[in-house]
N, CA, C and O atoms as a printed pandas DataFrame, in Angstrom:
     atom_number atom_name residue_name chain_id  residue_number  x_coord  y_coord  z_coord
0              1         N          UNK        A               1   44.492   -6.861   77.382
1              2        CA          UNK        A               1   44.687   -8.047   76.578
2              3         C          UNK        A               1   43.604   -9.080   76.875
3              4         O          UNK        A               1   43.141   -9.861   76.044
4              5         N          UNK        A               2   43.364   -9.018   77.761
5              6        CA          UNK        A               2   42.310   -9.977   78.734
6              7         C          UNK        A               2   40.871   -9.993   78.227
7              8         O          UNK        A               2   40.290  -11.062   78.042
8              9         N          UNK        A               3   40.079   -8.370   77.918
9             10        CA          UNK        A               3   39.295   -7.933   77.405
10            11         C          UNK        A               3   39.468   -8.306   76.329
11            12         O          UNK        A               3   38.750   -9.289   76.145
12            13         N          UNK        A               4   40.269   -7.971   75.133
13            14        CA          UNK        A               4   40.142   -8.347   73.652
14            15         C          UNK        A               4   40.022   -9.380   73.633
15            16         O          UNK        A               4   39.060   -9.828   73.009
16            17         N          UNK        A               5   41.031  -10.373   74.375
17            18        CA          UNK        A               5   40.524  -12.023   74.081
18            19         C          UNK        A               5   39.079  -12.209   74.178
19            20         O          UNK        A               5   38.437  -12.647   73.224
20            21         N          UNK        A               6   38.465  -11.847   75.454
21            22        CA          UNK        A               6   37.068  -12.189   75.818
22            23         C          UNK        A               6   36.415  -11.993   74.325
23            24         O          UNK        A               6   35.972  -12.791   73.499
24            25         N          UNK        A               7   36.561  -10.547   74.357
25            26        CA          UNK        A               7   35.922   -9.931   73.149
26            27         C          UNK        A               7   35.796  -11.037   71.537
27            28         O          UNK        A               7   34.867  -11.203   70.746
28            29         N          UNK        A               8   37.110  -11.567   71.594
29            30        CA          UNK        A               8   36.870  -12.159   70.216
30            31         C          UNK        A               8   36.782  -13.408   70.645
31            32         O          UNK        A               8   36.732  -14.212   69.714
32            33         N          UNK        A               9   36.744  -13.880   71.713
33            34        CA          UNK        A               9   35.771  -15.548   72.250
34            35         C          UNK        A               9   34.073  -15.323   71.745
35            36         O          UNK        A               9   33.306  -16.162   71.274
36            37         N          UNK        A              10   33.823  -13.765   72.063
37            38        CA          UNK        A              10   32.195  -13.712   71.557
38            39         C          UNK        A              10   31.803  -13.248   70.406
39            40         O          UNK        A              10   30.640  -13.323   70.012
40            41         N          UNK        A              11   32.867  -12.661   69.692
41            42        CA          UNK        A              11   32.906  -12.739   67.985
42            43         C          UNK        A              11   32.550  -14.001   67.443
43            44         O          UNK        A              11   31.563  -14.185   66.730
44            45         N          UNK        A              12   33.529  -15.039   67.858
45            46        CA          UNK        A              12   33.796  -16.644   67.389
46            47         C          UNK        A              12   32.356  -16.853   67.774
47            48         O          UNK        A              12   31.641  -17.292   66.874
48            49         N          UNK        A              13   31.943  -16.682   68.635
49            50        CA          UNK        A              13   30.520  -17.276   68.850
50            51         C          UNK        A              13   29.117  -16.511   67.709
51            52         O          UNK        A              13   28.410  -16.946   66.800
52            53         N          UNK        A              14   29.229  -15.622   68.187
53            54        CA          UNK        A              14   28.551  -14.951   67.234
54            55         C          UNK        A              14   28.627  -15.322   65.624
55            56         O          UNK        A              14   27.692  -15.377   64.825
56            57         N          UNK        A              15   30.069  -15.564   65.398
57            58        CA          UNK        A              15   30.107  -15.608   63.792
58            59         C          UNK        A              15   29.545  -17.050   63.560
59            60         O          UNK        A              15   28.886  -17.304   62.551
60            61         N          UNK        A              16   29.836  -18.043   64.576
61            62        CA          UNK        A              16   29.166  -19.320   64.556
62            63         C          UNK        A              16   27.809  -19.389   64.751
63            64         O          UNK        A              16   27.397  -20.120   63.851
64            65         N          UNK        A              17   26.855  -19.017   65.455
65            66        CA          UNK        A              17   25.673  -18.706   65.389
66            67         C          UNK        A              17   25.308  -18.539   64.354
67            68         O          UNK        A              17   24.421  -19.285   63.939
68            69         N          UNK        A              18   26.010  -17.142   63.213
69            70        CA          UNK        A              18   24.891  -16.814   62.398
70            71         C          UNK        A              18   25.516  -17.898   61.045
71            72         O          UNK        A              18   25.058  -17.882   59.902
72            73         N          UNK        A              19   26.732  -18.857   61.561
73            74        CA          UNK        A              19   27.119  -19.950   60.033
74            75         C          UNK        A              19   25.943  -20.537   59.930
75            76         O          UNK        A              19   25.371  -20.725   58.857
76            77         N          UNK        A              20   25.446  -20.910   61.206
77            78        CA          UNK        A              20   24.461  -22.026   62.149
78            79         C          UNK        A              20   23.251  -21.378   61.586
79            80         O          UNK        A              20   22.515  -22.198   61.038
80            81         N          UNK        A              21   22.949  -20.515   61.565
81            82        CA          UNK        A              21   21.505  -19.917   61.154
82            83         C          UNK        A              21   21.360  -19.882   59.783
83            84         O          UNK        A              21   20.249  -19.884   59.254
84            85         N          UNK        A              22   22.998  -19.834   58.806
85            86        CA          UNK        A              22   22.851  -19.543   57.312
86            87         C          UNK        A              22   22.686  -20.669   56.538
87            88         O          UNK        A              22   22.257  -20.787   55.390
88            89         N          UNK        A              23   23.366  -22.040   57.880
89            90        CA          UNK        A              23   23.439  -23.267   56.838
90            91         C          UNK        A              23   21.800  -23.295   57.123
91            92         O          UNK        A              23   21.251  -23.339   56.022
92            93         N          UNK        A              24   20.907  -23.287   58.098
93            94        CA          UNK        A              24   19.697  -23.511   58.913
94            95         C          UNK        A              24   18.863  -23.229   57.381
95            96         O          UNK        A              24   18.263  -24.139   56.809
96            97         N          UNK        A              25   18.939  -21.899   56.873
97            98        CA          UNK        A              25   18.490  -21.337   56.166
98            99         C          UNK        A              25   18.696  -21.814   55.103
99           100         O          UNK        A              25   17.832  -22.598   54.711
100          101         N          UNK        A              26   19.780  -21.587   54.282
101          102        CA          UNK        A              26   19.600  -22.654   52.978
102          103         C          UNK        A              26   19.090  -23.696   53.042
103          104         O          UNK        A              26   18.282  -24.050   52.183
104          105         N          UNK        A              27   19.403  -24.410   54.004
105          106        CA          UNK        A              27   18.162  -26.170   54.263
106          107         C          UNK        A              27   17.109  -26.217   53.775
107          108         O          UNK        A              27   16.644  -27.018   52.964
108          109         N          UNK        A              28   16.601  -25.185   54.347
109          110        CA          UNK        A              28   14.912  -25.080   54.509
110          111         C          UNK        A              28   15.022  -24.802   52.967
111          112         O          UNK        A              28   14.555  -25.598   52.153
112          113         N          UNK        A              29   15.687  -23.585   52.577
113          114        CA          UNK        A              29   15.474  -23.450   50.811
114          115         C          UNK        A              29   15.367  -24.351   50.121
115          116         O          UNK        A              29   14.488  -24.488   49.269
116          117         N          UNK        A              30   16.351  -25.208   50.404
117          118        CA          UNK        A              30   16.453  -26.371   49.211
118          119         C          UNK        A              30   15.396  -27.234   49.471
119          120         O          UNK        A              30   14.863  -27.879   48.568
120          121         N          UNK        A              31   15.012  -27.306   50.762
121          122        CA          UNK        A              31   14.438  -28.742   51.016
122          123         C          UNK        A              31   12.640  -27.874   50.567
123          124         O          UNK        A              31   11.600  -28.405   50.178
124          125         N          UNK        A              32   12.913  -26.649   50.806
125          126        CA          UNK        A              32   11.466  -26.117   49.877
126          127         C          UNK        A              32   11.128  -26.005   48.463
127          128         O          UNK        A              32   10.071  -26.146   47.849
128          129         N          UNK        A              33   12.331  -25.710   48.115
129          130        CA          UNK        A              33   12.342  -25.982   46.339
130          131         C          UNK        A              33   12.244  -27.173   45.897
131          132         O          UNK        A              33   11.696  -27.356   44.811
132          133         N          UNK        A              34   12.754  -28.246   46.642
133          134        CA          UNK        A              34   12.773  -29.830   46.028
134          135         C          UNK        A              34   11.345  -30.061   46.137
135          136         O          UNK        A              34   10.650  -30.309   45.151
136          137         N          UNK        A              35   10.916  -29.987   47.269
137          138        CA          UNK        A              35    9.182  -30.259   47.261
138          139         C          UNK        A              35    8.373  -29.874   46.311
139          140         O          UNK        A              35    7.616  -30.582   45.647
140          141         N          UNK        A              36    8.598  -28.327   46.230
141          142        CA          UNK        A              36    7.594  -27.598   45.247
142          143         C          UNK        A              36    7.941  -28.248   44.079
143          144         O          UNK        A              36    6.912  -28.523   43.463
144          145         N          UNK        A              37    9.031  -28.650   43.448
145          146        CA          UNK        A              37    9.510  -29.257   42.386
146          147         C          UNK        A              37    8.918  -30.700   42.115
147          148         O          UNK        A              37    8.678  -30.945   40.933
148          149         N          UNK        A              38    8.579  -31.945   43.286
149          150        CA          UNK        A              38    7.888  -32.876   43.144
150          151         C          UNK        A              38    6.765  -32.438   42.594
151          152         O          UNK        A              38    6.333  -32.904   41.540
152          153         N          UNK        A              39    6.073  -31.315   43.386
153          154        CA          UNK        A              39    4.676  -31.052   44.084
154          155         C          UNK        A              39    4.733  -30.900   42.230
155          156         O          UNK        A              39    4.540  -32.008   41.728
156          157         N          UNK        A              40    4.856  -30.279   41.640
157          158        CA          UNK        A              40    4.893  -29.364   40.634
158          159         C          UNK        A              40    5.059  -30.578   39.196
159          160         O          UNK        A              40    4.617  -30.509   38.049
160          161         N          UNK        A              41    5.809  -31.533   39.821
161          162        CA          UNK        A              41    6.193  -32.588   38.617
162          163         C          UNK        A              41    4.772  -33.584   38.568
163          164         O          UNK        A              41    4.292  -34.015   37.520
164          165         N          UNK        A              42    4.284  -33.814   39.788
165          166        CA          UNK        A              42    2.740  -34.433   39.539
166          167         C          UNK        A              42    1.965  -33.928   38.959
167          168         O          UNK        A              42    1.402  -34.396   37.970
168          169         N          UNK        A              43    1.714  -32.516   39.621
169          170        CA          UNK        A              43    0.890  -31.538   38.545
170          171         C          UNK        A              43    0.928  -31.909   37.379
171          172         O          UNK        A              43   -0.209  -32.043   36.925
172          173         N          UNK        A              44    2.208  -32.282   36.243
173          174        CA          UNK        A              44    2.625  -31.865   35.101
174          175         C          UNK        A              44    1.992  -33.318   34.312
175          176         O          UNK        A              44    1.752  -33.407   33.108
176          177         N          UNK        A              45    1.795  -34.442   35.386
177          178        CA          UNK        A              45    1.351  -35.536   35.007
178          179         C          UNK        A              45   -0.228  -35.834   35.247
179          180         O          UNK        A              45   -0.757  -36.849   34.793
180          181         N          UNK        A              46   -0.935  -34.853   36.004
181          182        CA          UNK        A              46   -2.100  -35.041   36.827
182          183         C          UNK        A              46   -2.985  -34.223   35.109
183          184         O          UNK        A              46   -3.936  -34.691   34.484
184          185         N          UNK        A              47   -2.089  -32.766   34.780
185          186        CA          UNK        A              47   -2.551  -32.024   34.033
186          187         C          UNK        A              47   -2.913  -32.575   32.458
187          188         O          UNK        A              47   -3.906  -32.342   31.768
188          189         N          UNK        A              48   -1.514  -33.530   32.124
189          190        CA          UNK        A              48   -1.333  -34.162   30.836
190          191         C          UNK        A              48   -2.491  -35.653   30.923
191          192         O          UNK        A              48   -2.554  -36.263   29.855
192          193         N          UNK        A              49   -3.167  -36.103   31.827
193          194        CA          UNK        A              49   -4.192  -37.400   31.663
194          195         C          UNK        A              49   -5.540  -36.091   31.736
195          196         O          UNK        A              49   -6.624  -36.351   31.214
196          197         N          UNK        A              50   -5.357  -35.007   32.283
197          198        CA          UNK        A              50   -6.849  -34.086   32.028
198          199         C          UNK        A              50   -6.795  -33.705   30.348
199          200         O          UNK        A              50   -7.783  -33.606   29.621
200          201         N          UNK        A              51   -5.471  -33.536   29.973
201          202        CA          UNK        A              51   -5.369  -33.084   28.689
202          203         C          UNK        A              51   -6.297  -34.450   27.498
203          204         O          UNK        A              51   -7.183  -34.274   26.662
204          205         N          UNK        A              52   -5.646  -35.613   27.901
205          206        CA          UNK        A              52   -6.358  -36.756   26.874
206          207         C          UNK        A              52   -7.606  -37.282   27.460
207          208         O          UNK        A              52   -8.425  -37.779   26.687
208          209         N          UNK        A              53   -7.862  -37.239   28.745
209          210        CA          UNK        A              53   -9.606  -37.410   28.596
210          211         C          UNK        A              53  -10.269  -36.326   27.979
211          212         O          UNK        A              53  -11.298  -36.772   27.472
212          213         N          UNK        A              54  -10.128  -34.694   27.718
213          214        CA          UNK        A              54  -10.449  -33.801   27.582
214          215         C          UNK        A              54  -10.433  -34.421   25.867
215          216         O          UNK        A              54  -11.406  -34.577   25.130
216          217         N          UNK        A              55   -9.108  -34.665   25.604
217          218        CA          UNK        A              55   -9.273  -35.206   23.998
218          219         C          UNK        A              55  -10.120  -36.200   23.546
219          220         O          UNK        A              55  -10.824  -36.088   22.542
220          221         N          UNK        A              56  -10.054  -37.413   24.441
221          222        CA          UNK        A              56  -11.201  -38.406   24.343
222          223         C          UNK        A              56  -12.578  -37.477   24.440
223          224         O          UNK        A              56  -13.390  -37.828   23.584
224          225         N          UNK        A              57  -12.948  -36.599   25.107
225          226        CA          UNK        A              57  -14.208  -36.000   25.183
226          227         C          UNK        A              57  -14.561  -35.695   24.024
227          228         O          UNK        A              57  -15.373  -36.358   23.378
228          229         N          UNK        A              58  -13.963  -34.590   23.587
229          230        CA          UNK        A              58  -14.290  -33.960   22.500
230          231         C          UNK        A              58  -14.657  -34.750   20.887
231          232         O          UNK        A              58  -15.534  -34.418   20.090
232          233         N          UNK        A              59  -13.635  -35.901   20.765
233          234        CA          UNK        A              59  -13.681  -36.644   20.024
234          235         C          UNK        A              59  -15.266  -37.579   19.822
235          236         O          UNK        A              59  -15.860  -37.858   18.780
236          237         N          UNK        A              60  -15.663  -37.936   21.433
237          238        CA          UNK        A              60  -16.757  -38.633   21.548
238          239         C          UNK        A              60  -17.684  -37.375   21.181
239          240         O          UNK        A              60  -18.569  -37.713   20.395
240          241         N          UNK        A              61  -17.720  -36.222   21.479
241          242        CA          UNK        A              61  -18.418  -35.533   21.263
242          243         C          UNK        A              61  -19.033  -35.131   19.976
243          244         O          UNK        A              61  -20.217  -35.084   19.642
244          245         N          UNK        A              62  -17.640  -34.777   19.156
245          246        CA          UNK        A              62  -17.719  -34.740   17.462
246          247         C          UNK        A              62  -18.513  -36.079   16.911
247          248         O          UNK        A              62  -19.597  -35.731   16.444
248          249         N          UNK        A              63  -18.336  -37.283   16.836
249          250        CA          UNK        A              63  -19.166  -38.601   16.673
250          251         C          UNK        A              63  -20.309  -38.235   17.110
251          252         O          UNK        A              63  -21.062  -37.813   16.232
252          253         N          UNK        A              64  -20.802  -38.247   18.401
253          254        CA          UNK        A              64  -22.513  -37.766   18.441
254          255         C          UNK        A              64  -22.851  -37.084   17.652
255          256         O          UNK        A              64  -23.672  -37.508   16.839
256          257         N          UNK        A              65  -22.217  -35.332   17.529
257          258        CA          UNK        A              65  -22.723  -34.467   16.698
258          259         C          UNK        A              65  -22.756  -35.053   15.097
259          260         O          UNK        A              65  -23.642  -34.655   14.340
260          261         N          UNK        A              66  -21.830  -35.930   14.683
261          262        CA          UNK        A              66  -22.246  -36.180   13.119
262          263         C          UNK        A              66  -22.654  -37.498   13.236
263          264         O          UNK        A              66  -22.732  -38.221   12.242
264          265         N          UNK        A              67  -22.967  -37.946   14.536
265          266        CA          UNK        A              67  -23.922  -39.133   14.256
266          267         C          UNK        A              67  -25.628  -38.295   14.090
267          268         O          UNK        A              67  -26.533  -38.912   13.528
268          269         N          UNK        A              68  -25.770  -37.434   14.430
269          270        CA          UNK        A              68  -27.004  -36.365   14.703
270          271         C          UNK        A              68  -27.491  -36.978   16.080
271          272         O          UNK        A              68  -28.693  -37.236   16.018
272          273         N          UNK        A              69  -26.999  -37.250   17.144
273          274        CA          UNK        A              69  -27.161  -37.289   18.595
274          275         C          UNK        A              69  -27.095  -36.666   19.563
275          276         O          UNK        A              69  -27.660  -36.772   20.651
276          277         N          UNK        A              70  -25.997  -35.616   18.961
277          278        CA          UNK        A              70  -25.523  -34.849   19.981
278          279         C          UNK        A              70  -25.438  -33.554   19.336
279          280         O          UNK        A              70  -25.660  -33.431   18.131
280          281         N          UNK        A              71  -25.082  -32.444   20.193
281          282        CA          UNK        A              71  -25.495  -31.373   19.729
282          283         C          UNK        A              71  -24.011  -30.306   19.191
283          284         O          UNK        A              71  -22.873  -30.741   19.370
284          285         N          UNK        A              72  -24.235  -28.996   18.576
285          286        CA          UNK        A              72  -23.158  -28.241   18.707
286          287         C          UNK        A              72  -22.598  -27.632   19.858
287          288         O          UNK        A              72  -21.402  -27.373   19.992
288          289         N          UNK        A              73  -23.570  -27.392   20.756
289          290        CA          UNK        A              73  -23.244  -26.941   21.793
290          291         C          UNK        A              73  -22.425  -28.359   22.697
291          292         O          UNK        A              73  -21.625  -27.817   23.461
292          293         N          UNK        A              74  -22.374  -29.290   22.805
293          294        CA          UNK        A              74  -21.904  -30.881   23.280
294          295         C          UNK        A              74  -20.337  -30.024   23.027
295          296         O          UNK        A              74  -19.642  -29.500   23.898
296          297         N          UNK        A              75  -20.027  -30.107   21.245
297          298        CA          UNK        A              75  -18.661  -29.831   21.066
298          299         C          UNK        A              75  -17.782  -29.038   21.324
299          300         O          UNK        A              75  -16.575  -29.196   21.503
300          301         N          UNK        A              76  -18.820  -27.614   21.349
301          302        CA          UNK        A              76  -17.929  -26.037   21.921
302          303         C          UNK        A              76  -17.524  -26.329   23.171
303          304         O          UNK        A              76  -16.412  -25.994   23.580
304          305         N          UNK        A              77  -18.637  -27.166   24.093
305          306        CA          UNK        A              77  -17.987  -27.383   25.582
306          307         C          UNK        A              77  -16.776  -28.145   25.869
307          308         O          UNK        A              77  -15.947  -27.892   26.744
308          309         N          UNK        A              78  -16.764  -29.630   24.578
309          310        CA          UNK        A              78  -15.634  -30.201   25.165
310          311         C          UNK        A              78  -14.708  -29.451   24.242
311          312         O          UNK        A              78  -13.573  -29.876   24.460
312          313         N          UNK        A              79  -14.690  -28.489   23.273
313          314        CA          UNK        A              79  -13.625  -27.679   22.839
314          315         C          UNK        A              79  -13.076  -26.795   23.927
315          316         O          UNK        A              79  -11.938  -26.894   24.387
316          317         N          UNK        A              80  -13.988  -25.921   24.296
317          318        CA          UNK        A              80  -13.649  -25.394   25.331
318          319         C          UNK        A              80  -12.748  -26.145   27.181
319          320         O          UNK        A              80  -11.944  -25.566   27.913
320          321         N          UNK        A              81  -13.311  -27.425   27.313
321          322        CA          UNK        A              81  -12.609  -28.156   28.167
322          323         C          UNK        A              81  -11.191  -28.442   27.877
323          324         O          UNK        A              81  -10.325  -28.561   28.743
324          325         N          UNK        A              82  -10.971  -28.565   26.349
325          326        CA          UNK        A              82  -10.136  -29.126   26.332
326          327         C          UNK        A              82   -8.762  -28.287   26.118
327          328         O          UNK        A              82   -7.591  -28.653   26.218
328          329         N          UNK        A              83   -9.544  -26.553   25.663
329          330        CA          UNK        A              83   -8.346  -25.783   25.794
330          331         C          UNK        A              83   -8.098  -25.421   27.226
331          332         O          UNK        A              83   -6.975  -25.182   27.670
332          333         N          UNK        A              84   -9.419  -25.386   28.058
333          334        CA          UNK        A              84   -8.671  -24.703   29.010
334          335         C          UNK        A              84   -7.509  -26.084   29.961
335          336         O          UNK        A              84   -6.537  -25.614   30.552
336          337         N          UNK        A              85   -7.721  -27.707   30.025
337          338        CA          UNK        A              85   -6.907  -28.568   30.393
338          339         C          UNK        A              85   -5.207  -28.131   29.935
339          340         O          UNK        A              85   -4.165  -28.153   30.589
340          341         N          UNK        A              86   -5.609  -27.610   28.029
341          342        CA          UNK        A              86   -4.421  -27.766   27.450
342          343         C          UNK        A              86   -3.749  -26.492   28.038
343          344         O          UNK        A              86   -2.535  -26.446   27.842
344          345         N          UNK        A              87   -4.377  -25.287   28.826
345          346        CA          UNK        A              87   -3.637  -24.332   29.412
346          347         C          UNK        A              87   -3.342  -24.602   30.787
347          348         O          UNK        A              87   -2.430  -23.941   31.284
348          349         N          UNK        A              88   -4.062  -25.624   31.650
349          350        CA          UNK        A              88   -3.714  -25.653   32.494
350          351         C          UNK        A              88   -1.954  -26.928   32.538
351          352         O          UNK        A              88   -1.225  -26.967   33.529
352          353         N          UNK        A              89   -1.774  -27.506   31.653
353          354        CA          UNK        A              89   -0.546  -28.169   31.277
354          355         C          UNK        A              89   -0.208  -27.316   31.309
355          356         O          UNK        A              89    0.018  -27.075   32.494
356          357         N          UNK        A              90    0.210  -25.971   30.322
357          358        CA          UNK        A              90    0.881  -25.385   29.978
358          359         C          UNK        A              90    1.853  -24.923   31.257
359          360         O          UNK        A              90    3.068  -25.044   31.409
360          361         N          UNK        A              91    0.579  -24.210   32.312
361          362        CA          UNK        A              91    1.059  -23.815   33.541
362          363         C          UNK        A              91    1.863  -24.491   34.162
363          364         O          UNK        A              91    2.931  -24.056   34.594
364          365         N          UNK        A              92    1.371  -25.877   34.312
365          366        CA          UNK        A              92    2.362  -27.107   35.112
366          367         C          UNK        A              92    3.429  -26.999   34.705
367          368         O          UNK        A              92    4.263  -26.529   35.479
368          369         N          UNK        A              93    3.821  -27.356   33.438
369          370        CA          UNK        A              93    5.068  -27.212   33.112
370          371         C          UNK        A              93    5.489  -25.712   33.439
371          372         O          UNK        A              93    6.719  -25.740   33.381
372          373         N          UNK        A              94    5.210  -24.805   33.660
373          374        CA          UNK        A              94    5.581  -23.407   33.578
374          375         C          UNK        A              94    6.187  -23.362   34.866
375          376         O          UNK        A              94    7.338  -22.993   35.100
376          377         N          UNK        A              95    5.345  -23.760   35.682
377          378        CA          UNK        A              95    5.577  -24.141   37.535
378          379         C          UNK        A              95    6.695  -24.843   37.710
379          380         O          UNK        A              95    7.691  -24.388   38.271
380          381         N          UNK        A              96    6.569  -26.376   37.086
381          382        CA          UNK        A              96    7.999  -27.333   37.038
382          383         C          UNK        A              96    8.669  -26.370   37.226
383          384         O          UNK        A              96    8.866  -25.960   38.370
384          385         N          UNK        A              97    9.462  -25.451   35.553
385          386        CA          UNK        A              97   10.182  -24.876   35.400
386          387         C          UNK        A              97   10.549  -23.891   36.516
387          388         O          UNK        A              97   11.621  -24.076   37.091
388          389         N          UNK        A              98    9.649  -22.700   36.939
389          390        CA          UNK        A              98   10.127  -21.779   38.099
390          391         C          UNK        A              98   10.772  -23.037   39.415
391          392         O          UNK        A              98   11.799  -22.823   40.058
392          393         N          UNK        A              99   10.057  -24.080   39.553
393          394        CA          UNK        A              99   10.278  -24.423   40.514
394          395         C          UNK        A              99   11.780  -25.242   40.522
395          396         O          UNK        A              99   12.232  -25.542   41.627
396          397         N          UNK        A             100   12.579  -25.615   39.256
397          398        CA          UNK        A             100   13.722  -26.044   39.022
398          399         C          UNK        A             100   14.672  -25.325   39.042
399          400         O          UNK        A             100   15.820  -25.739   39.200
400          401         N          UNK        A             101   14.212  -23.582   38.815
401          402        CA          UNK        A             101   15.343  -22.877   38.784
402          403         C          UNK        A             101   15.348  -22.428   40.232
403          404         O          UNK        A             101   16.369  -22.059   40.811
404          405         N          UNK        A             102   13.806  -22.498   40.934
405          406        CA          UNK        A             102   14.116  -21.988   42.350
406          407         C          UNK        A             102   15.356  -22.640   42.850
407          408         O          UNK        A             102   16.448  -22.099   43.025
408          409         N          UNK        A             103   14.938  -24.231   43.112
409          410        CA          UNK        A             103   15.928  -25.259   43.695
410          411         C          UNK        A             103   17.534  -24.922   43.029
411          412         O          UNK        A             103   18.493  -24.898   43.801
412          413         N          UNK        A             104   17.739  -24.646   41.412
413          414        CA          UNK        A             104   19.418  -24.846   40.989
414          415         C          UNK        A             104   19.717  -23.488   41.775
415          416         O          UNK        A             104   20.882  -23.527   42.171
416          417         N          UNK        A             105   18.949  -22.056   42.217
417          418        CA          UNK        A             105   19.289  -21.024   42.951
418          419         C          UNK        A             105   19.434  -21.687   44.261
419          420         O          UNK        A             105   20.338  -21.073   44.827
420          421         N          UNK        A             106   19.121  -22.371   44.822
421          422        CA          UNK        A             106   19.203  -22.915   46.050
422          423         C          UNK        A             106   20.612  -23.444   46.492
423          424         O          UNK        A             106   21.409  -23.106   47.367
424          425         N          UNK        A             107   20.581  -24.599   45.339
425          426        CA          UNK        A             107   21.812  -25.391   45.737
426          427         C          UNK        A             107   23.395  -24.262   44.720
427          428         O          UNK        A             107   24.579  -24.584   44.822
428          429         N          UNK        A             108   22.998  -23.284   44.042
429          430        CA          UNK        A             108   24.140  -22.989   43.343
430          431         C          UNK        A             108   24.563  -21.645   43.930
431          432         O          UNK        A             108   24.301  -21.253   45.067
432          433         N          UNK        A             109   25.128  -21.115   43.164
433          434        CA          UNK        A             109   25.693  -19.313   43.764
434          435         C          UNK        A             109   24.704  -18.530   42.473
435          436         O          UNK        A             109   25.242  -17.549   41.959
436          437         N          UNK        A             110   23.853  -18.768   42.150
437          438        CA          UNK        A             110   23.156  -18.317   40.746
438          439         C          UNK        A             110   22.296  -16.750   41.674
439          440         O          UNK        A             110   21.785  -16.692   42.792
440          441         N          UNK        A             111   22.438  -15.867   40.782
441          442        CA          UNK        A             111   21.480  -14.832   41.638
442          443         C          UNK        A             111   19.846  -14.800   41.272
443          444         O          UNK        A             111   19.389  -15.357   40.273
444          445         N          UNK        A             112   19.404  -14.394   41.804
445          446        CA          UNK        A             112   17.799  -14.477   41.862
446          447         C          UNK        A             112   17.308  -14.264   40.433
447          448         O          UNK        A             112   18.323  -13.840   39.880
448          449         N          UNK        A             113   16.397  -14.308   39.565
449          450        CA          UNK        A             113   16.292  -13.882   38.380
450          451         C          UNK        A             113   16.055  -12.753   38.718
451          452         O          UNK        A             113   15.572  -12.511   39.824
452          453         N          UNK        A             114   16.457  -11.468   37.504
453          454        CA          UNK        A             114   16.566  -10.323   37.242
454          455         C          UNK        A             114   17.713   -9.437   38.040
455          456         O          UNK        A             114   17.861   -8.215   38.024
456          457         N          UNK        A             115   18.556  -10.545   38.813
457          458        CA          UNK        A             115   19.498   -9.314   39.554
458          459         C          UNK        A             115   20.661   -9.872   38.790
459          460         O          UNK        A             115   21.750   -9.423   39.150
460          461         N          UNK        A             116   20.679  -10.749   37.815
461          462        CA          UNK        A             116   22.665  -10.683   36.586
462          463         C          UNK        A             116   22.513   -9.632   36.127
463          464         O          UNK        A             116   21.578   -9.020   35.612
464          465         N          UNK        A             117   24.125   -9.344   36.487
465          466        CA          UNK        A             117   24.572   -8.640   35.346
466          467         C          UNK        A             117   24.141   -8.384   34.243
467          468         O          UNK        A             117   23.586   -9.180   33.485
468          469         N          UNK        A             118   24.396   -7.066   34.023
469          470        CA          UNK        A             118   23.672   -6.923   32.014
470          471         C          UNK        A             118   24.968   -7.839   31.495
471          472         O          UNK        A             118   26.175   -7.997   31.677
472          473         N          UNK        A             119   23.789   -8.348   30.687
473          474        CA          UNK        A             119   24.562   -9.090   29.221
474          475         C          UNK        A             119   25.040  -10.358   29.572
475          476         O          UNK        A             119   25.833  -10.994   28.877
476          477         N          UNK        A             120   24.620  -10.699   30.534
477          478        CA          UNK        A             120   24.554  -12.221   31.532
478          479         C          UNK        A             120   23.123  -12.972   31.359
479          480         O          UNK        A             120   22.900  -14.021   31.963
């Protein structure tokens, strides 16, 4: 009798340890998803002022070219600047997003993407 007690004094411990290690662990999750989620929400604002100077560019650019100042090649570049800004938004927001569902997986019982149920 003596033994089993012992025995489940170091169960209790054990099972407390690993509560201790699981709450430990979600912490860090959440408190990593919330970051990446700031980190990710500046991006989305850093990306959208590259998007309208990129527009201001191009615009100044088109005016030179039909003022005859500036060239065609002037415009393909800020065309080209200005799609690749408008893809790099795209991403930001794309990031936000992974990074919002990381965090609602964090704080919820939601399973990882691709492991629901079919038809979930």
């Amino acid at each position: 009798a003596r033994a089993r007690a012992e025995q489940r004094e170091r169960d209790i411990e054990i099972a407390e340890s690993q509560f201790a290690d699981t709450q430990d662990g979600v912490r860090l999750e959440v408190e990593q998803s919330y970051f990446n989620l700031v980190a990710n929400q500046d991006n989305i604002g850093t990306a959208e002022l590259a998007v309208r100077q990129a527009r201001e560019a191009l615009e100044l650019a088109q005016l030179r070219f039909d003022a005859g100042v500036g060239t065609q090649l002037d415009v393909l570049s800020a065309t080209r600047e200005l799609t690749e800004a408008e893809g790099n938004f795209v991403r930001a927001i794309l990031g936000y997003n992974r990074s919002l569902a990381a965090l609602e997986r964090a704080i919820t019982n939601l399973p990882a993407a691709g492991t629901a149920a079919p038809g979930f």
